[in-house]
N, C-alpha and C positions, 0 to 999 in steps of 0.2 A: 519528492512525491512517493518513492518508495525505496526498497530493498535492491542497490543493485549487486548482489550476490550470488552465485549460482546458474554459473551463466550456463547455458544450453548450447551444445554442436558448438564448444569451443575447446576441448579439452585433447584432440586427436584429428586425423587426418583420416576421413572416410575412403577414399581411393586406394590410398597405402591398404591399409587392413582389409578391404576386399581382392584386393590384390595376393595377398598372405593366406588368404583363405582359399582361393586358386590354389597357393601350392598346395595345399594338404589334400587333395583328388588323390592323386596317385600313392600317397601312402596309406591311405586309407583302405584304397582298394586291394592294396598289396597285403595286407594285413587278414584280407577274410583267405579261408583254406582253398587251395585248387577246387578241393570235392565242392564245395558251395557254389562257387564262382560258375562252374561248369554246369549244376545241378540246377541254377536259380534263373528263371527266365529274365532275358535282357532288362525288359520294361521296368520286373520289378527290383532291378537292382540297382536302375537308374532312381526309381522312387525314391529307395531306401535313400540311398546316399544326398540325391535332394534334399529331403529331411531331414537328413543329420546334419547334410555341409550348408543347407541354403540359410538365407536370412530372409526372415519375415519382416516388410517394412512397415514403417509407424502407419497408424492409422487412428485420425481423433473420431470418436464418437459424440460431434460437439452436440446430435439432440439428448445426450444423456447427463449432459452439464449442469453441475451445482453448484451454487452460490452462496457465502453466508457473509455475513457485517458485523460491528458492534465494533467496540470502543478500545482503544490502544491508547501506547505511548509511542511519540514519535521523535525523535531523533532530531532537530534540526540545528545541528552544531555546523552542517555546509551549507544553513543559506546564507547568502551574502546580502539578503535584504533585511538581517534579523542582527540586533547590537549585542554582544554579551560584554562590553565594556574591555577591562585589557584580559581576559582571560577568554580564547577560543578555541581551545581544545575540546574542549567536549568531554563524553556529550553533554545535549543539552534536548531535556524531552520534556513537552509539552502536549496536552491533552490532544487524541487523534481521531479519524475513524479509519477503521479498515475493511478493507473487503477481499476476501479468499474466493478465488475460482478452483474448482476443482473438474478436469475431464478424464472421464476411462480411456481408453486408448488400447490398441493391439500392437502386435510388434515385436522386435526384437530391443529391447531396455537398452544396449550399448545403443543404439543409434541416438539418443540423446546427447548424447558425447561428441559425438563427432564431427567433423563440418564436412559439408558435401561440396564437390567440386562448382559448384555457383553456390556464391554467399555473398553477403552484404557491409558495409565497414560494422556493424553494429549485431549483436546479438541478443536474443531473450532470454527472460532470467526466468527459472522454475525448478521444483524438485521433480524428477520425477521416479517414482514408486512403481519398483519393478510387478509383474503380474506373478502370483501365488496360489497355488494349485490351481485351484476352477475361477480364483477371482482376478479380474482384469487390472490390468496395471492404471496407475491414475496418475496425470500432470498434475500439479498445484499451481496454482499463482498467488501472489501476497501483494496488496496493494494497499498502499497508506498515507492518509495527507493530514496534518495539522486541522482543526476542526477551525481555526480561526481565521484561515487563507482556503476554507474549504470552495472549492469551484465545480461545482456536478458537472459543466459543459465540459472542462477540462479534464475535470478523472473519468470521463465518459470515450474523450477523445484517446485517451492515455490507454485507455483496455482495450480499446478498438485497435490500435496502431500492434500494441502487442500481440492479441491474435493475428492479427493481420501476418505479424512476422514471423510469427510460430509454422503459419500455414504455411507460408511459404518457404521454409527451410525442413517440413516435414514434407510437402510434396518433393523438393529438389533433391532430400536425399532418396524421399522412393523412390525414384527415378532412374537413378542411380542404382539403386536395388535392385532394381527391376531386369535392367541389363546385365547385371551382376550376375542374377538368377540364369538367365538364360544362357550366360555366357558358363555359366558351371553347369549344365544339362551337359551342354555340348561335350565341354570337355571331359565330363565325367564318360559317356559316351565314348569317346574316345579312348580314355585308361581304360576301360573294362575290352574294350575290342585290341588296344596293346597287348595287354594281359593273355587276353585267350588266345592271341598271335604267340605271343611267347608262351603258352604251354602247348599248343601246336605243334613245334618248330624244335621244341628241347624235348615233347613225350617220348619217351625208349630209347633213350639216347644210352641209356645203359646194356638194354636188351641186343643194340646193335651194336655194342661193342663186343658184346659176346660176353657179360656179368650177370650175375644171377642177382635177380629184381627181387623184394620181397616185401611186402608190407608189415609196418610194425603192428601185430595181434591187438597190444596194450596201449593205441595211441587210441587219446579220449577224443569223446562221439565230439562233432562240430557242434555249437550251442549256438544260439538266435545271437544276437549282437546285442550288446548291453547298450541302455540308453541312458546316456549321463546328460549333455545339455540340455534336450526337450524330448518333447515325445515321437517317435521317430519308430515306423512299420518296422517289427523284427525281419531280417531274412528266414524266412522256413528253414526249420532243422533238418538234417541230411538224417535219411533213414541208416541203417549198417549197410556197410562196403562201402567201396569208393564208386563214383559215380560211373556210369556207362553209359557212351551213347546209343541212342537207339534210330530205328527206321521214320521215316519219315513221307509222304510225298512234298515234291517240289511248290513253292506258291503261285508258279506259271501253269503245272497242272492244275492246281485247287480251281486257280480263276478260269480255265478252260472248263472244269467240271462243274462249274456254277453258271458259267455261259450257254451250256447245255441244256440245265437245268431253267436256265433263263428261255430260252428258246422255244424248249416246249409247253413254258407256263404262258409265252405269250399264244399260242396256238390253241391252246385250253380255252384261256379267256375270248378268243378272237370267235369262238364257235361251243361259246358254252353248253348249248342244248345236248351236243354229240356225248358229251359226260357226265349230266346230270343224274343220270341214273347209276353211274360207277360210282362204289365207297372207296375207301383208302387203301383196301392192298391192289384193287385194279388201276387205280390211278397209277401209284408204285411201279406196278409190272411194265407200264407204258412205259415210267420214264426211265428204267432199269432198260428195259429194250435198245433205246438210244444210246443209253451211256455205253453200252457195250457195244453198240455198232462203232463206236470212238476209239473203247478203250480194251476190248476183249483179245487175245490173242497177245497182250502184248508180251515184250520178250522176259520181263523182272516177273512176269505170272499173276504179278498182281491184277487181279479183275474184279467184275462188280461183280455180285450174288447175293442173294436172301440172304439176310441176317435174322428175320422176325417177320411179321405180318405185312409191317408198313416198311423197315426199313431198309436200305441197300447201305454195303458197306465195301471196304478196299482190308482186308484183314490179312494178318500175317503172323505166326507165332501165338497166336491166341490172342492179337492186339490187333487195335483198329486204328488204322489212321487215317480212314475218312467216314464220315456216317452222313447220310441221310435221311430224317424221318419225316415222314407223311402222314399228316392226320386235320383232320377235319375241323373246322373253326366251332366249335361248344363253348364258347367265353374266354374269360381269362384263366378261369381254372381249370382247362383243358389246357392251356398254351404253357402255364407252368407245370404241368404233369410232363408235360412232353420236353420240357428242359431240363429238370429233374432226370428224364430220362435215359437223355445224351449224355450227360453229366453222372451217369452211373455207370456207363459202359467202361469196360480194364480198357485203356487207352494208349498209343503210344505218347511220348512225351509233350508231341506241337500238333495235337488229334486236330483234324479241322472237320468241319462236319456243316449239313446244313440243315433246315427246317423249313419244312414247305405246307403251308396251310393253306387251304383250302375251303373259302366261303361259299357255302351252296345255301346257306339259310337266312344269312340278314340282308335285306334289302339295302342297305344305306353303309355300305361302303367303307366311305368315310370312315364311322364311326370302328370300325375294326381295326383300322390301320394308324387310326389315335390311340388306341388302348396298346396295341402290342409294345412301341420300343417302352413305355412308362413302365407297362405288368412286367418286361423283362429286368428292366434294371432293380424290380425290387425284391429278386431273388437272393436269399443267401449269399450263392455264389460267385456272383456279379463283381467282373472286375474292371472293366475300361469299355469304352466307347470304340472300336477300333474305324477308322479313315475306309472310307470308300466312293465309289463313285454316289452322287447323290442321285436316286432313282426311286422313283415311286412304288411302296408297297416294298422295302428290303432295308432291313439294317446289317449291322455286323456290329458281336460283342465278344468280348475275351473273360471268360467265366473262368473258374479255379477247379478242376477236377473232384469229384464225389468223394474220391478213392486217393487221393494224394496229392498234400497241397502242394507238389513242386512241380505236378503235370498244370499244363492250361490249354483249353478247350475252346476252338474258337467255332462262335455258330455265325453263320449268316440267314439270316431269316428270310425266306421269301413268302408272300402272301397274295395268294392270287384269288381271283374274283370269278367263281362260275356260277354266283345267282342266275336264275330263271326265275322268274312271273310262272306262280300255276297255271296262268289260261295261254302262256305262250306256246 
């Protein structure tokens, strides 16, 4: 009834070779420069390497499936219900029809090959065509029966059973992928925090021997990482010098300083009329007040103070490692003015910052606090969703710096509600 050549996920062991691609984490990451490693924030060098080491698993897109027919020759030297007298070698072809499936598909092209750890005695037969630049890869299938023993209920059942079995050996190897995937987050994860433990543990090891350290002048700049298997996010290139750390505050303070900031927004809103007539730098000065009943006097000197009109900052060196700006709810094109704006301030490298708007003019609520996290994620700059408590009226985003792609700026949005009614 047809071609059985070209069988599918029989040609390799899928286990094995995900397994092999585990090992290659750790040389990988050994391979980019100290200065990168230490310059490039976590997340995004978990990305990168996701990219490079992960595999994409199969996926058919059977509603974009094409079909064509028409006339062959057909082979039928092994049926046994056909006489060729004493000579059975073959072949022997006789008038046919055929029918060709074709599906696009996404994916990584070896997992065709391979068999996934659940399989069946029996495999599907297809070519399938890798994906080429922008165009999608395609399965084939070729199917053919003698026009003379032609049975439609039968070659109907025959393409059924096949898809059937296609599906099920493309789900069970993404499955497989899938675990695969998350199981090389981790450990990728893991090598880059190896790594930064060993440049730790061995820095000045020569300084402390009492050797004179010196950097080679003529050793060439760091370059993005080339991308040979697919397409896969460069690391940002190191500006001149080696990298430095810098100042930071701790993330137990951040979320102290945003519980603060919480605090007073719930007492805004609880008694909205007592502020309706304050604009944004008295708001500001209010909650500038508190943070420094917290945080003034402490012993690192760092304190809050006017930076601008609206905002309060933790500054030091001419760098800010926290900001908060206060401005008043005007639309979406006030809400990304005022990210743009965070996002221009000279930064320390892990700046956290917040944004506190404040609705004094739309009645319905709602509708404001639907518009902000979508208006934010469609900035330029926008880079991750960061985890937080889930809470009404606040997200948390991790943006890329204005001023330098290897700084990142994490805002936590707060929006708080002090509509009044004119006749209240």
């Amino acid at each position: 009834m047809r071609h059985r050549r070209n069988y599918l996920f029989a040609d390799g062991d899928l286990s094995a070779t995900l397994r092999e691609n585990l090992e290659r984490v750790s040389p990988a990451i050994d391979r980019i420069s100290r200065d990168q490693l230490l310059a490039t924030p976590n997340a995004d060098l978990v990305d990168h390497f996701v990219h490079e080491l992960g595999v994409e698993p199969l996926s058919l897109l059977e509603e974009h499936m094409g079909t064509t027919e028409g006339e062959t020759q057909v082979d039928v030297s092994g049926d046994p219900n056909r006489f060729f007298g004493d000579e059975r070698t073959g072949p022997f072809y006789v008038p046919g029809h055929r029918i060709e499936i074709s599906i696009p598909y996404t994916g990584d092209a070896m997992l065709w090959k391979l068999k996934p750890s659940s399989w069946k005695s029996v495999f599907p037969c297809g070519d399938a065509l890798p994906q080429r630049g922008s165009q999608l890869g395609s399965l084939h299938l070729k199917f053919s029966t003698p026009v003379d023993s032609l049975n439609e209920e039968r070659l109907g059942d025959i393409i059924k059973r096949e898809l059937e079995l296609i599906r099920f050996y493309v789900e069970s190897a993404a499955s497989e992928v899938r675990r695969h995937n998350d199981e090389l987050r981790e450990s990728i994860k893991r090598a880059i925090s190896a790594r930064r433990e060993r440049i730790q543990k061995t820095e000045g090891i020569a300084s402390r021997l009492g050797l004179p350290v010196k950097r080679n002048p003529n050793a060439p700049d760091v370059e993005a990482i080339k991308v040979a298997r697919k397409l896969v996010r460069p690391l940002p290139p190191l500006k001149s010098g080696s990298y430095k750390p810098e100042y930071g505050i701790e993330d137990q303070t951040y979320e102290h300083i945003l519980a603060v900031i919480r605090h007073e927004i719930a007492t805004f809103e609880a008694t909205p009329s007592t502020y309706k007539s304050l604009g944004e730098e008295d708001l500001r000065n209010i909650l500038l007040a508190h943070l420094n009943g917290h945080y003034e006097g402490d012993a690192t000197g760092e304190t809050f103070r006017k930076g601008g009109k609206t905002d309060i900052r933790i500054e030091t060196e001419s760098r800010a490692a926290f900001i908060a700006e206060c401005k008043l709810w005007s639309g979406t094109k006030g809400l990304c003015s005022a990210v743009d704006q965070l996002l221009g301030y000279l930064t320390w490298r892990d700046c956290k910052t917040a944004l506190i708007i404040f609705n004094k003019e739309v009645k319905s609520f709602s509708s404001v606090i639907e518009k902000c996290p979508v208006e934010l994620q469609t900035n330029a700059k926008y880079k991750r969703v960061l985890a937080t408590e889930n809470r009404t009226g606040e997200w948390r985003f991790c943006f890329q710096s204005a001023n330098d792609e290897l700084r990142e700026v994490t805002i936590h949005v707060f929006v708080a509600d002090l509509f009044v009614a004119h006749d209240a």
